[in-house]
C-alpha positions as CSV (number, residue, x, y, z in Angstrom):
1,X,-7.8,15.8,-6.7
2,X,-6.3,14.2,-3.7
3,X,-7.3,14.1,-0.4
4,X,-6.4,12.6,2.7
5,X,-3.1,10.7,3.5
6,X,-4.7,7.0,4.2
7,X,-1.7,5.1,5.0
8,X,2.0,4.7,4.3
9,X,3.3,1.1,3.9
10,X,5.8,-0.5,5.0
11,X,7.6,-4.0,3.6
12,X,8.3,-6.3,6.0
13,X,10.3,-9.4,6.0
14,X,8.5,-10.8,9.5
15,X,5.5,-9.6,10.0
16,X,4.8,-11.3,13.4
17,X,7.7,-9.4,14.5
18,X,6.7,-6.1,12.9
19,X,2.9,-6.2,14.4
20,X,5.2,-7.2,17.7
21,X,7.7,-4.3,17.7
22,X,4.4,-1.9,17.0
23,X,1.7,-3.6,19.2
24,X,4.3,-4.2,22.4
25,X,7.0,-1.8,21.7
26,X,4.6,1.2,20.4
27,X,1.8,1.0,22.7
28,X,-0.2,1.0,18.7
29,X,-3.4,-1.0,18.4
30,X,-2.8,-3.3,15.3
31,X,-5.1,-5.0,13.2
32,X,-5.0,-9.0,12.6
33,X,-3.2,-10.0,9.9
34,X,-5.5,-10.3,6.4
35,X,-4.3,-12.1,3.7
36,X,-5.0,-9.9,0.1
37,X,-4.0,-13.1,-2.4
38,X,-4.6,-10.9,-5.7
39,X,-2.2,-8.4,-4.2
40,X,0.1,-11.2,-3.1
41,X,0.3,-9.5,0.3
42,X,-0.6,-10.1,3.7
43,X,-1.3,-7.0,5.8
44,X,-2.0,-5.5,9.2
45,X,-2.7,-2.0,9.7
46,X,-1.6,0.2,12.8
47,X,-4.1,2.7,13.3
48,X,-3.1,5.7,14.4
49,X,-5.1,9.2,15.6
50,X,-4.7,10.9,12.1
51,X,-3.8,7.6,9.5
52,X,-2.5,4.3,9.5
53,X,0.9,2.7,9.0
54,X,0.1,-0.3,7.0
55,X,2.9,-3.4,7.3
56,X,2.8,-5.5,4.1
57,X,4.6,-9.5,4.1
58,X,4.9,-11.3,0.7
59,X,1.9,-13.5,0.3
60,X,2.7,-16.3,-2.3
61,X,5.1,-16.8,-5.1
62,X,5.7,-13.6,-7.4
63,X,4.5,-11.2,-4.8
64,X,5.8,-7.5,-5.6
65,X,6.8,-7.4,-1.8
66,X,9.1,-10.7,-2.4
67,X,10.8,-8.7,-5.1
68,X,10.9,-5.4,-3.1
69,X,12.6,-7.2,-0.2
70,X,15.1,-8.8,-2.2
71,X,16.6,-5.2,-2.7
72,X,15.5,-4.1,0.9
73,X,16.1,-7.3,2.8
74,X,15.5,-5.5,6.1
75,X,12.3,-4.0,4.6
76,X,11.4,-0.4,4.0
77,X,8.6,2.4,2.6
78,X,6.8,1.0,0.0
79,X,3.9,2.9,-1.2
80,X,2.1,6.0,0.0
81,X,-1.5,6.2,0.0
82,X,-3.3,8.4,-0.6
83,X,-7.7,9.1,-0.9
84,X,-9.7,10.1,-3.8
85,X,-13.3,10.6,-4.4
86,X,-13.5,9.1,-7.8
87,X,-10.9,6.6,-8.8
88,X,-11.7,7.1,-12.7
89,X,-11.5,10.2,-12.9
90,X,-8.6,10.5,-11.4
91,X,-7.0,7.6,-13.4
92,X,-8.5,9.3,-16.4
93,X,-6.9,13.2,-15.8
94,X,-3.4,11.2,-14.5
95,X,-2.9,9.2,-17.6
96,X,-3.8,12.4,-19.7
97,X,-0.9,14.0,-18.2
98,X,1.4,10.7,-18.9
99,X,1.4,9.0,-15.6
100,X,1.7,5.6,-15.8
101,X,-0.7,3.7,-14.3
102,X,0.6,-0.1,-12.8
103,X,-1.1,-3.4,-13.6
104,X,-4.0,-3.5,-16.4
105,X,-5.2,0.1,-15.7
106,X,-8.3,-1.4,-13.9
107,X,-8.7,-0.6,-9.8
108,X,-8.4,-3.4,-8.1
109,X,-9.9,-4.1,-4.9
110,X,-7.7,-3.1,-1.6
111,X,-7.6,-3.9,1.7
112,X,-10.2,-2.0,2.8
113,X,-12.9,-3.2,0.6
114,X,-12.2,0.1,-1.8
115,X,-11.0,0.4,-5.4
116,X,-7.9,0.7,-6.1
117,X,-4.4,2.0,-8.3
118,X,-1.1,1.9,-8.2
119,X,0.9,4.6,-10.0
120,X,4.4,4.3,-11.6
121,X,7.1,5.8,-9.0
122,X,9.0,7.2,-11.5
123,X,6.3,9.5,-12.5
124,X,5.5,10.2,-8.7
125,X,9.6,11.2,-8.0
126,X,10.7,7.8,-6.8
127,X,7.6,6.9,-5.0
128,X,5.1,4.2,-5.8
129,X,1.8,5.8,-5.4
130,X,-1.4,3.9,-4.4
131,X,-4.8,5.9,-4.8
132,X,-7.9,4.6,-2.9
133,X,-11.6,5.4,-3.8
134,X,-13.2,6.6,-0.4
């Protein structure tokens, strides 16, 4: 059902510093920063040869990243994601074997334009799981 790895994220508390340490201390090409209100997140993405590294900065009040950096104050892995061909179907066959999807069950729309789902991380062992349509 899966395919490719798309991106792991990362929570950031500074995200001018974190596109910094990767764009001048990395040698990566980054992204400009894109604001995703109904996620409550604003991104850039490292690109990378075989995936991207996506660094994610609380965006608003309630933002999941707020939260998540309250435990992690230094920031962290968030979410792993990975590609699907069909978002429904995979929601669909996940939820029939009692994963939990997040949210209202509905993709939503990502960062790169694509549905998509967040799944529980503790039916993924510990890991929040975000599936993108491609």
């Amino acid at each position: 059902m899966i395919g490719r790895l798309n991106h792991v994220a990362i929570a950031v508390p500074d995200l001018d510093a974190a596109t910094n340490l990767y764009a001048n201390g990395l040698g990566a090409n980054v992204s400009t920063p894109q604001a995703l209100p109904e996620h409550g997140v604003t991104v850039v993405f490292v690109e990378l040869s075989n995936t991207k590294v996506e660094l994610l900065e609380p965006l608003g009040e309630g933002s999941p990243i707020a939260k998540f950096l309250e435990s992690n104050p230094s920031g962290g892995m968030h979410h792993i994601c990975y590609e699907v061909e069909d978002i429904v179907s995979a929601r669909e066959k996940l939820i029939s074997q009692g994963a939990r999807v997040l949210g209202d069950g509905n993709p939503k729309t990502g960062a790169h334009g694509k549905p998509v789902l967040f799944l529980h991380p503790k039916d993924f062992a510990g890991t929040l799981v975000e599936l993108e349509q491609v």
